[in-house]
VMD Tcl script that builds the backbone (N, CA, C; Angstrom):
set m [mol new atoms 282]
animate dup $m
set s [atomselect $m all]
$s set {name element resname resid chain x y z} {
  {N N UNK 1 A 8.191 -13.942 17.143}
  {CA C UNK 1 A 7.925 -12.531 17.325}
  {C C UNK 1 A 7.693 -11.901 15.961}
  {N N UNK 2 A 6.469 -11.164 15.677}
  {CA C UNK 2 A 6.489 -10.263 14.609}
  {C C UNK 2 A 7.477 -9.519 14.727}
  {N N UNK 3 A 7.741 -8.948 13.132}
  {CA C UNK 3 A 8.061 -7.814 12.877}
  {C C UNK 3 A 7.378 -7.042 11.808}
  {N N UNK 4 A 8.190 -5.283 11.868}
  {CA C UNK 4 A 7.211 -4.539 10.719}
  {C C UNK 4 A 7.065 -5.260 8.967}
  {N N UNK 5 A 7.680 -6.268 8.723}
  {CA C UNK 5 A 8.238 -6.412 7.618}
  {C C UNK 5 A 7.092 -7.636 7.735}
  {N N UNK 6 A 6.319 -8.468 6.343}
  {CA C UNK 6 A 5.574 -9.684 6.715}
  {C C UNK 6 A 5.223 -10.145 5.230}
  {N N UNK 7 A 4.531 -10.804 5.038}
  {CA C UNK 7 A 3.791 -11.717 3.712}
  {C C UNK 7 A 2.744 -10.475 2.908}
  {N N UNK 8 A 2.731 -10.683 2.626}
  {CA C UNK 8 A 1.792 -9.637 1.605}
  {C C UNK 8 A 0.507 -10.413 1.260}
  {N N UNK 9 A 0.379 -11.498 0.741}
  {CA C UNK 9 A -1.040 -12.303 0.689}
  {C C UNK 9 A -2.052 -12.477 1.446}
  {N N UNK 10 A -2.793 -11.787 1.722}
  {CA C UNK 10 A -3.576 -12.248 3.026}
  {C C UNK 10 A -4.948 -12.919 2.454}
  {N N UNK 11 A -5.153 -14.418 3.605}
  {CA C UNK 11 A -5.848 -15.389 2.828}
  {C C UNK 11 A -7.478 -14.746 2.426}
  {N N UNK 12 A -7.299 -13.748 2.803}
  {CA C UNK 12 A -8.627 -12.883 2.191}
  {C C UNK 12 A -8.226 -12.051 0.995}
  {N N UNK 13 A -7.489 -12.592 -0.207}
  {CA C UNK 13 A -7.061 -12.202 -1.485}
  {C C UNK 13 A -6.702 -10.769 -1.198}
  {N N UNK 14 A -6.929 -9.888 -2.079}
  {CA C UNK 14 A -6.491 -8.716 -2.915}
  {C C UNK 14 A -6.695 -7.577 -2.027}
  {N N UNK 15 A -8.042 -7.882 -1.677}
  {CA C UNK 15 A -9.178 -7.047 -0.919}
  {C C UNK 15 A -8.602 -6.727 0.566}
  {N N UNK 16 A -7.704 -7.132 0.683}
  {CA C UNK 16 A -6.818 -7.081 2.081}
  {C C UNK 16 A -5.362 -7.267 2.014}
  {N N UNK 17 A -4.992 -6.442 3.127}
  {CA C UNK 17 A -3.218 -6.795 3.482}
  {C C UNK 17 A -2.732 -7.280 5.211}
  {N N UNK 18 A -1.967 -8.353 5.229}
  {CA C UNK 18 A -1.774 -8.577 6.697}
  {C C UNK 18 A -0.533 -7.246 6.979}
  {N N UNK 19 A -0.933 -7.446 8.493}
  {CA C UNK 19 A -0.102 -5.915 9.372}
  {C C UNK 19 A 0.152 -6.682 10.597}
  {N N UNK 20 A 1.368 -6.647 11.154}
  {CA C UNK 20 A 2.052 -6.821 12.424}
  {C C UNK 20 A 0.527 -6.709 13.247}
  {N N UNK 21 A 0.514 -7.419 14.134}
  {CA C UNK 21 A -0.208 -6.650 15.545}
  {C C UNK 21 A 0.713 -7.467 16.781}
  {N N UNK 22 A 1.519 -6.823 17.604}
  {CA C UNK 22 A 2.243 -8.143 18.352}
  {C C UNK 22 A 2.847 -9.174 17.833}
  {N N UNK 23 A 2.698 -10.494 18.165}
  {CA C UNK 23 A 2.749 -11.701 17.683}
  {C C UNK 23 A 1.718 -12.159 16.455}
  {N N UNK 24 A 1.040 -11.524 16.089}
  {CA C UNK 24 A 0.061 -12.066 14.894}
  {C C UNK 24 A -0.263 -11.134 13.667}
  {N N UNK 25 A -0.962 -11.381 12.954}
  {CA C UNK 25 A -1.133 -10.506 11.596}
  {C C UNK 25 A -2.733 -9.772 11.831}
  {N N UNK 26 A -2.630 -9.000 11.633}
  {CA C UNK 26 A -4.339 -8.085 11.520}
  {C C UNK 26 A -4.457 -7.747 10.032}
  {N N UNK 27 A -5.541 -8.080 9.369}
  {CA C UNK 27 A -5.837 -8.279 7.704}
  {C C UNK 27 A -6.333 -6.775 8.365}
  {N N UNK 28 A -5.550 -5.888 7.099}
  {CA C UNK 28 A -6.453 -4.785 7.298}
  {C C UNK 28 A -6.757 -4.370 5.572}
  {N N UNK 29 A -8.046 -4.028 5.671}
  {CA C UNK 29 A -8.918 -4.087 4.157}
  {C C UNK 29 A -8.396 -3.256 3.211}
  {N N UNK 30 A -8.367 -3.078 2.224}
  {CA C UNK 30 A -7.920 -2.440 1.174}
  {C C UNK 30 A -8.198 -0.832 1.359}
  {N N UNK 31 A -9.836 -0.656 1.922}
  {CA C UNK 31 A -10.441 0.240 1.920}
  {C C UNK 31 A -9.560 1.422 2.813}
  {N N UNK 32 A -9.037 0.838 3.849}
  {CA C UNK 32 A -7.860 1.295 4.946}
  {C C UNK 32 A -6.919 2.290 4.230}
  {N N UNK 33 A -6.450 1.807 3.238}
  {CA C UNK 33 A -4.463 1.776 2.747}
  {C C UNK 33 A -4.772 3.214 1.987}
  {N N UNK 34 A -4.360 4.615 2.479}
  {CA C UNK 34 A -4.643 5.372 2.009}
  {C C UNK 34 A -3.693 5.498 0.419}
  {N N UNK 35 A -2.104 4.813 1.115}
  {CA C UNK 35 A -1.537 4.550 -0.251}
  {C C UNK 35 A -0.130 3.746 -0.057}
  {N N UNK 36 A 0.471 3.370 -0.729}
  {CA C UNK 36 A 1.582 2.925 -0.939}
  {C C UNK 36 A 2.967 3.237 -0.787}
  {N N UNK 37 A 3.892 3.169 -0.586}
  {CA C UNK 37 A 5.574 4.051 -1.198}
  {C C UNK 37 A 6.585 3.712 -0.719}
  {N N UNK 38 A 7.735 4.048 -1.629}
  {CA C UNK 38 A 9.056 3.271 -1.181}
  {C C UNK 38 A 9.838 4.291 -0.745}
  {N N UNK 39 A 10.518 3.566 0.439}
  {CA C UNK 39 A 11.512 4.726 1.106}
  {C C UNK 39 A 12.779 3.364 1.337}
  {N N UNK 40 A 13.528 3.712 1.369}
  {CA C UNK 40 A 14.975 2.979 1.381}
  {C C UNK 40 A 15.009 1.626 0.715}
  {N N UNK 41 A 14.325 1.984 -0.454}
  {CA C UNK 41 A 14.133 -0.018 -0.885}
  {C C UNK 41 A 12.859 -0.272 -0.271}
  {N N UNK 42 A 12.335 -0.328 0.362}
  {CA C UNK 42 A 10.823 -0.836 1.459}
  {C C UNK 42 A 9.730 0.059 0.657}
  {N N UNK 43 A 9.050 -1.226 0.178}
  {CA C UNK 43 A 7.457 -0.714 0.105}
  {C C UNK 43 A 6.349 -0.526 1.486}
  {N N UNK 44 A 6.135 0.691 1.601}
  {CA C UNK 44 A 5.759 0.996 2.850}
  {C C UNK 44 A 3.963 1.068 2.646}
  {N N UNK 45 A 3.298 0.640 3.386}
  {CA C UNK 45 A 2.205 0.735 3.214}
  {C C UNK 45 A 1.571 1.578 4.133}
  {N N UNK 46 A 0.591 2.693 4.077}
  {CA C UNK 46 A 0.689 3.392 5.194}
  {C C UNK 46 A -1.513 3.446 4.926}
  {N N UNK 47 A -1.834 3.583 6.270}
  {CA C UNK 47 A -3.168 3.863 6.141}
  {C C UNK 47 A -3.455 5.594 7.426}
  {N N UNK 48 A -4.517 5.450 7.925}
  {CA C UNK 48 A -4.923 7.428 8.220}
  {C C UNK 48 A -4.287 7.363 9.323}
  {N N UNK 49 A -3.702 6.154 10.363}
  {CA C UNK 49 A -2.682 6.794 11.369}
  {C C UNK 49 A -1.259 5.576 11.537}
  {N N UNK 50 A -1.142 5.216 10.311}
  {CA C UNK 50 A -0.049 3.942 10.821}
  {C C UNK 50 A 0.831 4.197 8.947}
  {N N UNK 51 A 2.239 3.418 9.487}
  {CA C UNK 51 A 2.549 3.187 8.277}
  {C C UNK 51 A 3.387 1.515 8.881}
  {N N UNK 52 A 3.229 0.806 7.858}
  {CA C UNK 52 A 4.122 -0.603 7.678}
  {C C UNK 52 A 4.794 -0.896 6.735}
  {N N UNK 53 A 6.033 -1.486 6.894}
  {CA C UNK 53 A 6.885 -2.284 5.762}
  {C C UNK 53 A 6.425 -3.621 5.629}
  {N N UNK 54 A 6.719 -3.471 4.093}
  {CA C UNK 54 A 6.300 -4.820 3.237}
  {C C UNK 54 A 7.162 -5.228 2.616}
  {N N UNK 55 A 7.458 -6.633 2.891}
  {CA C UNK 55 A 8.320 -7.359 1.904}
  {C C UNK 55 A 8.907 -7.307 0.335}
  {N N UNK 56 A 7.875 -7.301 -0.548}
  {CA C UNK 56 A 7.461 -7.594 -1.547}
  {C C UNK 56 A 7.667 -5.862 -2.785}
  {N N UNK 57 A 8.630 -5.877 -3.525}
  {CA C UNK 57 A 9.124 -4.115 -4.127}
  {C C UNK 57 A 7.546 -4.012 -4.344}
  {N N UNK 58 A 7.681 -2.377 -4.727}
  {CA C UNK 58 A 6.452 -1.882 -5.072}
  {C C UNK 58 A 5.681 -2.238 -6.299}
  {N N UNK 59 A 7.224 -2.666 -7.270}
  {CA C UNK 59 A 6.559 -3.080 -8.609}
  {C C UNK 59 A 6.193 -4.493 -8.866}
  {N N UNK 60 A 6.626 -5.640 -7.727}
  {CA C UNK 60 A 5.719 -6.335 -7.765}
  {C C UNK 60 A 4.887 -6.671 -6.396}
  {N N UNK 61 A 4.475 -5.691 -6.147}
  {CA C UNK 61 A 2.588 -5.675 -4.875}
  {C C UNK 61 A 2.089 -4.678 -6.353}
  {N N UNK 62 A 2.360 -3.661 -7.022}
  {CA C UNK 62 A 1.337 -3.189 -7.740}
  {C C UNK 62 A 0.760 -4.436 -8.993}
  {N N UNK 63 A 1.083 -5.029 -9.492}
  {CA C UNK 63 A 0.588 -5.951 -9.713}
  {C C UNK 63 A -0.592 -7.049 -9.425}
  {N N UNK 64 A -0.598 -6.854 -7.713}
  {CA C UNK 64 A -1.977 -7.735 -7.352}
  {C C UNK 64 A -2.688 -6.605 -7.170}
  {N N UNK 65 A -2.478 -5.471 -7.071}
  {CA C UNK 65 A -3.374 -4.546 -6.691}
  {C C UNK 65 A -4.690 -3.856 -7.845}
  {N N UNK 66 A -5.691 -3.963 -7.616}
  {CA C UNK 66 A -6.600 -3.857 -8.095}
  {C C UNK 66 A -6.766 -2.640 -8.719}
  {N N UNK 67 A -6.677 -2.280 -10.174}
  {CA C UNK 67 A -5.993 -1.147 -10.710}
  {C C UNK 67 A -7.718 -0.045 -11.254}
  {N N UNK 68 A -9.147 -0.456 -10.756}
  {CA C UNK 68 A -9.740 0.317 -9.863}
  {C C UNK 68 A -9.666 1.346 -8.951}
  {N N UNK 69 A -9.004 0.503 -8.203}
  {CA C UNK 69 A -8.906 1.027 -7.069}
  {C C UNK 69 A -7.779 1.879 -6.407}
  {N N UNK 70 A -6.851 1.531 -6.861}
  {CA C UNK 70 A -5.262 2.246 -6.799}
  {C C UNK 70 A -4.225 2.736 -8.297}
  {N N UNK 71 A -4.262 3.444 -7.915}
  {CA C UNK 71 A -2.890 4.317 -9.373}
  {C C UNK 71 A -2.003 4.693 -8.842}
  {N N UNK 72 A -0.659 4.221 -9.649}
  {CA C UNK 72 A 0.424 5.058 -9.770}
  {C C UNK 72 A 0.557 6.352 -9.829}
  {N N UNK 73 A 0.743 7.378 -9.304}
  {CA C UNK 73 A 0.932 9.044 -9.149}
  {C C UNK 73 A 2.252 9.354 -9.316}
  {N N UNK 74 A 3.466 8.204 -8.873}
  {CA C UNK 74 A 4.566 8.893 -9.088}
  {C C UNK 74 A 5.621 7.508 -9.121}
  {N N UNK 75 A 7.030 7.462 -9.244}
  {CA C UNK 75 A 7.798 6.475 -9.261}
  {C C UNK 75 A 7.783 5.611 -7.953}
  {N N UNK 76 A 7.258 6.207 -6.984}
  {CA C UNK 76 A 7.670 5.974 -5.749}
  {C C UNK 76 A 5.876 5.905 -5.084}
  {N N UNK 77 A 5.069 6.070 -5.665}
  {CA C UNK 77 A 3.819 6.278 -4.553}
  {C C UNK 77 A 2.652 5.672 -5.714}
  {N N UNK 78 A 1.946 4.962 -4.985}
  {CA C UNK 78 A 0.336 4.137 -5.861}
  {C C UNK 78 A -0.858 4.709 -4.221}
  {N N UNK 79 A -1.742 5.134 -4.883}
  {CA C UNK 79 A -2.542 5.619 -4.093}
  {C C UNK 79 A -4.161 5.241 -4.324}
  {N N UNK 80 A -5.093 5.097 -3.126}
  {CA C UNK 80 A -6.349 4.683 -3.439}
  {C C UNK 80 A -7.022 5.973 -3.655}
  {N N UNK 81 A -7.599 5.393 -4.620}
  {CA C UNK 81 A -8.651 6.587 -5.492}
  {C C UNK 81 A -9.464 7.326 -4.825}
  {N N UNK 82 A -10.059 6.201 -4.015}
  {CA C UNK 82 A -11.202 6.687 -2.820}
  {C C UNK 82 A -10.543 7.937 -1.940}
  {N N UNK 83 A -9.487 8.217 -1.998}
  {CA C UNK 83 A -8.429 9.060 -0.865}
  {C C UNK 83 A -8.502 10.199 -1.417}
  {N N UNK 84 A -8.612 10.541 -2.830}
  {CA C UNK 84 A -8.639 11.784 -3.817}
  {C C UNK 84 A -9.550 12.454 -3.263}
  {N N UNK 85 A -10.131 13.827 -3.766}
  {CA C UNK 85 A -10.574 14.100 -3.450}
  {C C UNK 85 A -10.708 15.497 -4.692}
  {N N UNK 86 A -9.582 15.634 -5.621}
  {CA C UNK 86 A -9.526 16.616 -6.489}
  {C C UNK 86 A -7.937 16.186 -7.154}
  {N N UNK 87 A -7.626 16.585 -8.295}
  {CA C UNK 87 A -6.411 16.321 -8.745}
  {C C UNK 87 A -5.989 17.612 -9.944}
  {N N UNK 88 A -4.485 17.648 -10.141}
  {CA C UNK 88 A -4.259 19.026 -10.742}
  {C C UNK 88 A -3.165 18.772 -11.143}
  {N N UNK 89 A -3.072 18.639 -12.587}
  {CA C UNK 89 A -1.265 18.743 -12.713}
  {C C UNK 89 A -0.378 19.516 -13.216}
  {N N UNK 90 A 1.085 19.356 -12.869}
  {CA C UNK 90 A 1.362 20.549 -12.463}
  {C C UNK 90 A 2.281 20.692 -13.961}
  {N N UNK 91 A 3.007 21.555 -14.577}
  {CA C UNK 91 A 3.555 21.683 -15.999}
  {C C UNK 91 A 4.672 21.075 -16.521}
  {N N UNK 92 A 5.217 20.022 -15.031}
  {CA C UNK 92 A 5.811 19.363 -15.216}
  {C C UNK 92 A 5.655 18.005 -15.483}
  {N N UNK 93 A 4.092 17.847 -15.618}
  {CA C UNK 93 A 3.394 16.642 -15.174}
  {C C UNK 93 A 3.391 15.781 -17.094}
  {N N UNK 94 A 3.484 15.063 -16.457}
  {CA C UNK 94 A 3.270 14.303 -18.111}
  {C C UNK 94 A 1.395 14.428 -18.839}
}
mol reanalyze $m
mol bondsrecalc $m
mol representation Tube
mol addrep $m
């Protein structure tokens, strides 16, 4: 039986992440993952209507992650670029 929790490698490299579906894994593409983040210890991966837990801490999945394509924004959150849309920081911001 799946659960929310799974492998992080999916044999389609970087460019993808496996996700629960039932009993099996659904590679869902990078392009998907609006962004990243940790909530109780769990790197949560969330895309425009789902979120999943991932095995693997945040600080090491940011590592395979294609640094193009995703940035760090905060201690807790890496987000795809493509998702932006405008950015502003605030006076507390480094």
């Amino acid at each position: 039986m799946a659960t929310s929790t799974g492998p992080c490698v999916a044999p389609h490299g970087a460019d993808a992440f496996p996700r629960p579906a039932g009993d099996v894994y659904r590679v869902v593409p990078q392009a998907e993952v609006v962004y990243f983040g940790s909530d109780g210890g769990l790197t949560k991966r969330y895309t425009a209507g789902h979120r999943y837990a991932m095995e693997p801490t945040r600080n090491d999945f940011e590592q395979r992650l294609d640094p193009a394509v995703f940035f760090r924004v905060s201690r807790t959150a890496i987000v795809n670029l493509d998702f932006i849309r405008f950015g502003q920081a605030t006076p507390k911001s480094r």
